[in-house]
DRENZA-395217 format. One record per residue (C-alpha): x, z, y; residue in three letters; chain. Coordinates in pm, 1 decimal, padded with zeros to 6 digits. Layout:
N
X	Z	Y	Ala	A
...
! end
This chain:
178
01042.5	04673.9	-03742.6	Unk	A
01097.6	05083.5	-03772.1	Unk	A
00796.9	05219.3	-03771.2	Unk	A
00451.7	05112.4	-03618.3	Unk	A
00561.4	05031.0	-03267.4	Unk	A
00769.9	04751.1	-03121.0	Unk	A
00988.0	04778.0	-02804.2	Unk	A
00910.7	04449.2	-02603.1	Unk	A
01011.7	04432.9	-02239.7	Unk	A
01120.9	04741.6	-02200.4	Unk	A
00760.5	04899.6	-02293.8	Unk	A
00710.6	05037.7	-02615.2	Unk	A
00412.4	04879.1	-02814.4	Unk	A
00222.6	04944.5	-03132.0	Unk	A
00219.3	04658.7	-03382.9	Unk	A
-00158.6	04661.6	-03357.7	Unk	A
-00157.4	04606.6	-03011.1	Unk	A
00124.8	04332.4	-03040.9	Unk	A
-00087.9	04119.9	-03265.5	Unk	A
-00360.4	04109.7	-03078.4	Unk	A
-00124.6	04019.2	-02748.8	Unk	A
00044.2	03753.6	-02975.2	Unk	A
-00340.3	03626.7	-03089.4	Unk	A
-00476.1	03651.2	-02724.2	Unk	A
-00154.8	03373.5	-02620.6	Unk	A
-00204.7	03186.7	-02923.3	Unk	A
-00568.0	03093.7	-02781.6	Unk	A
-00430.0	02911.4	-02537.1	Unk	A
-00138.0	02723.7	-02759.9	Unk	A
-00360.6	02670.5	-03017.0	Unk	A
-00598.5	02489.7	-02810.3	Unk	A
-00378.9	02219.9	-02681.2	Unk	A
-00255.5	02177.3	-03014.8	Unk	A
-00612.0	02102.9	-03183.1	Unk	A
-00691.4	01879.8	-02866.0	Unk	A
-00369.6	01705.6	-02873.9	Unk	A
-00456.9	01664.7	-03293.2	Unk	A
-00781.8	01506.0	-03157.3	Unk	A
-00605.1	01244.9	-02909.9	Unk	A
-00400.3	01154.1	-03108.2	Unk	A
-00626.2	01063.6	-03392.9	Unk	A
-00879.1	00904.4	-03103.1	Unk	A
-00536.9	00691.2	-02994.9	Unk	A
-00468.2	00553.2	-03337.5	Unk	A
-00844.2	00467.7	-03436.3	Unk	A
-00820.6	00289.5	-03067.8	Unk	A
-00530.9	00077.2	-03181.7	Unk	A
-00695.0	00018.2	-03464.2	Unk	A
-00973.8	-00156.0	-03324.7	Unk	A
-00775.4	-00317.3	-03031.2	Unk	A
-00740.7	-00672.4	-03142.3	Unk	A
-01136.1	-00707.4	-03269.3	Unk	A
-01228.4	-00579.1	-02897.0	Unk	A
-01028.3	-00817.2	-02723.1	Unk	A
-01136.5	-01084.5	-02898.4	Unk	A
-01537.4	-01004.8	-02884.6	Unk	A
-01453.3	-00890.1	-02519.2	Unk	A
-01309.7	-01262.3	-02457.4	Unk	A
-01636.3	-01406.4	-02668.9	Unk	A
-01859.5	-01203.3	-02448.4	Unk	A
-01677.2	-01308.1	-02113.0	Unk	A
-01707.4	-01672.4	-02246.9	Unk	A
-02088.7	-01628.5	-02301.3	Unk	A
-02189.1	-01426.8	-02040.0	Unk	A
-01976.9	-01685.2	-01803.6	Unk	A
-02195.4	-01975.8	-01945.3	Unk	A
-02488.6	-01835.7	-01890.9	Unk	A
-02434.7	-01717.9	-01544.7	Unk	A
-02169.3	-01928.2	-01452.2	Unk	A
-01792.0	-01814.9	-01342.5	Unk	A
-01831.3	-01660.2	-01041.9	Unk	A
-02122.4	-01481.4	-01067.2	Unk	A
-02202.7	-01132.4	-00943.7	Unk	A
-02364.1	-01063.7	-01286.6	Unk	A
-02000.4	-01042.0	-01421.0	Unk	A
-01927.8	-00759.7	-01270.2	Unk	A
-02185.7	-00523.8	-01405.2	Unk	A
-02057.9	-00594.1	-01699.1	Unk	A
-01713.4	-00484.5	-01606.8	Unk	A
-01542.8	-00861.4	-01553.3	Unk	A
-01338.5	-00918.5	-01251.9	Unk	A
-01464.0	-01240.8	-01075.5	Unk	A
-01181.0	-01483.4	-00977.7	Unk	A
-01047.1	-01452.1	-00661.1	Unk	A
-01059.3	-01732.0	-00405.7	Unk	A
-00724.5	-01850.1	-00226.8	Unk	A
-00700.5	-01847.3	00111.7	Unk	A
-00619.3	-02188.5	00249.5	Unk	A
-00308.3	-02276.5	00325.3	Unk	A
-00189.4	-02307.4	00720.3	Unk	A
-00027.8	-02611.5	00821.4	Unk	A
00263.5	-02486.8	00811.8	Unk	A
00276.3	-02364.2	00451.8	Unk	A
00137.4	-02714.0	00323.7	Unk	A
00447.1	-02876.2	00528.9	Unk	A
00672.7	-02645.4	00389.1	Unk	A
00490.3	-02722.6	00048.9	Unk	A
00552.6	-03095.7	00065.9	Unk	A
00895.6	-03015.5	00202.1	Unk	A
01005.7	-02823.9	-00127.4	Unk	A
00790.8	-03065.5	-00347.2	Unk	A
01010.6	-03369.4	-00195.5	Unk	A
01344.4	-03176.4	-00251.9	Unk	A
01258.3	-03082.1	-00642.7	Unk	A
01136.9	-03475.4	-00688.3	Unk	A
01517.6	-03568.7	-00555.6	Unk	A
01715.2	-03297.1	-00731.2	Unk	A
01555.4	-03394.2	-01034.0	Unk	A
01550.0	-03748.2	-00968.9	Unk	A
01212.9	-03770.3	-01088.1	Unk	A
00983.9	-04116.5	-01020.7	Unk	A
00637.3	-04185.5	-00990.6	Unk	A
00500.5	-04494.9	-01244.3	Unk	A
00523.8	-04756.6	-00925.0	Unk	A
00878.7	-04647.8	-00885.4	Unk	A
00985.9	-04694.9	-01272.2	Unk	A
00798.3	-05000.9	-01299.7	Unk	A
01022.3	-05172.7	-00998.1	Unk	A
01395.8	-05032.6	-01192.1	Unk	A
01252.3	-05174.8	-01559.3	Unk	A
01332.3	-05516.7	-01651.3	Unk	A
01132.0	-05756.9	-01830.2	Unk	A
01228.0	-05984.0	-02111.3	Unk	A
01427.1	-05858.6	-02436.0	Unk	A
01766.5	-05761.1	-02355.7	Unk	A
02059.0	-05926.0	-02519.7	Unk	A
02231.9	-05684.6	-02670.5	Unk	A
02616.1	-05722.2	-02808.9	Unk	A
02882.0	-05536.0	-03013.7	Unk	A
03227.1	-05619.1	-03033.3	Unk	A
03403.4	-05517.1	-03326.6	Unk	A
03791.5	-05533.2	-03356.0	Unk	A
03820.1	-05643.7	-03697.9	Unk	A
03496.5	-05890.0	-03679.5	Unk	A
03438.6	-06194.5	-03502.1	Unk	A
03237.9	-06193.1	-03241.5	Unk	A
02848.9	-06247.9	-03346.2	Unk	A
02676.6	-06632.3	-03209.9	Unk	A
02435.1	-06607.0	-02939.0	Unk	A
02096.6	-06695.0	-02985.0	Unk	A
02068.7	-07087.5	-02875.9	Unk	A
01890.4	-07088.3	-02532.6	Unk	A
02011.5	-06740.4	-02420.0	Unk	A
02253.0	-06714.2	-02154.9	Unk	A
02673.7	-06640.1	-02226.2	Unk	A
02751.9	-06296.2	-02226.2	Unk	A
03098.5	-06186.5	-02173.6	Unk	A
03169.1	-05919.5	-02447.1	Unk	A
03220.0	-05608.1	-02349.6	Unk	A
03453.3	-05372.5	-02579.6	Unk	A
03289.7	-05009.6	-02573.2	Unk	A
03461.1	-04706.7	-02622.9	Unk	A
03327.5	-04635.1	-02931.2	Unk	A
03170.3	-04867.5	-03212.2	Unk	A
02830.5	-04758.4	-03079.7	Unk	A
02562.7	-05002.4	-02992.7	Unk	A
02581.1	-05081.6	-02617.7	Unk	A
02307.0	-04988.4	-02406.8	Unk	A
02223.0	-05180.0	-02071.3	Unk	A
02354.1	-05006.4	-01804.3	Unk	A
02109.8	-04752.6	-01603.2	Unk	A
02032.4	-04876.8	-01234.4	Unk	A
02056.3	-05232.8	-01348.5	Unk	A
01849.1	-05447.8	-01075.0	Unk	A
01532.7	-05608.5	-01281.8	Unk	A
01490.5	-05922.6	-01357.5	Unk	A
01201.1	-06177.1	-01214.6	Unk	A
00881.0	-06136.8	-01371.8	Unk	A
00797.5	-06414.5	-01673.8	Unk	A
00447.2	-06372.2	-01565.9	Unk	A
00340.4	-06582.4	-01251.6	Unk	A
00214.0	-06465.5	-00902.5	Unk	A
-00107.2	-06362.9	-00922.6	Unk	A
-00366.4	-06580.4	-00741.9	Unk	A
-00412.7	-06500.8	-00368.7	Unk	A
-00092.1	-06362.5	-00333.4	Unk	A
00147.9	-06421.8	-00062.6	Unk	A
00516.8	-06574.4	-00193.1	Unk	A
! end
């Protein structure tokens, strides 16, 4: 700076003058600033106290839905959304429903309790390994001859999955049609 006067713009200004142009913008800068100081210091004492809110907002909601029940209009002046009702489904959609319900059941190949009880078998299973440096183990007296089987590996065998089950030990039940 030469002297007491600035050139700015073309326009020749005292330094006086400049300062109080530079302090009339810095009103409006300095403003945000202090408010955005503010915010941001209301933010952080909001995450502070986030998790306790939630969880006395959930205690409250738990309460005030016990008292009133769940779908009461009280809920609501107390700032809780009620749950919302589904519509009904058309008959199409519950075919359609069934439809993809079926197909998931048979990709999956998954079986209701009647439908596993009728693939189990009953009894103990007999159960042998061949070995090829051992003799063959003696079968219990009373059980029926096995033909060994050599597995791949000298892993225990495992009966063989869709295996059609073997007659009940128990008897018919009375009343029931043989």
């Amino acid at each position: 700076m030469r002297g007491t006067s600035v050139l700015v713009g073309g326009e020749s200004l005292p330094v006086p003058e400049l300062q109080g142009k530079l302090g009339h913008f810095q009103t409006y800068f300095g403003g945000v600033r202090e408010k955005r100081a503010e915010l941001r210091a209301l933010l952080e004492g909001r995450r502070k106290v986030g998790e306790e809110l939630r969880t006395f907002l959930s205690s409250l909601r738990a309460a005030l839905v016990g008292l009133f029940g769940p779908g009461s209009p009280v809920l609501e002046t107390f700032g809780f959304r009620l749950p919302r009702r589904h519509a009904p489904l058309t008959a199409e959609q519950r075919l359609a429903k069934a439809a993809r319900l079926r197909a998931t059941r048979a990709l999956r190949h998954t079986l209701g309790s009647r439908q596993k009880a009728a693939i189990r078998e009953e009894g103990t299973p007999i159960i042998s390994a061949v070995f090829p440096d051992a003799a063959p183990a003696a079968e219990p007296e009373g059980a029926p001859a096995a033909a060994p089987v050599a597995p791949a590996s000298p892993a225990a065998v495992s009966p063989a999955v869709g295996a059609t089950p073997a007659s009940p030990s128990r008897p018919p039940a009375a009343g029931a049609a043989a």
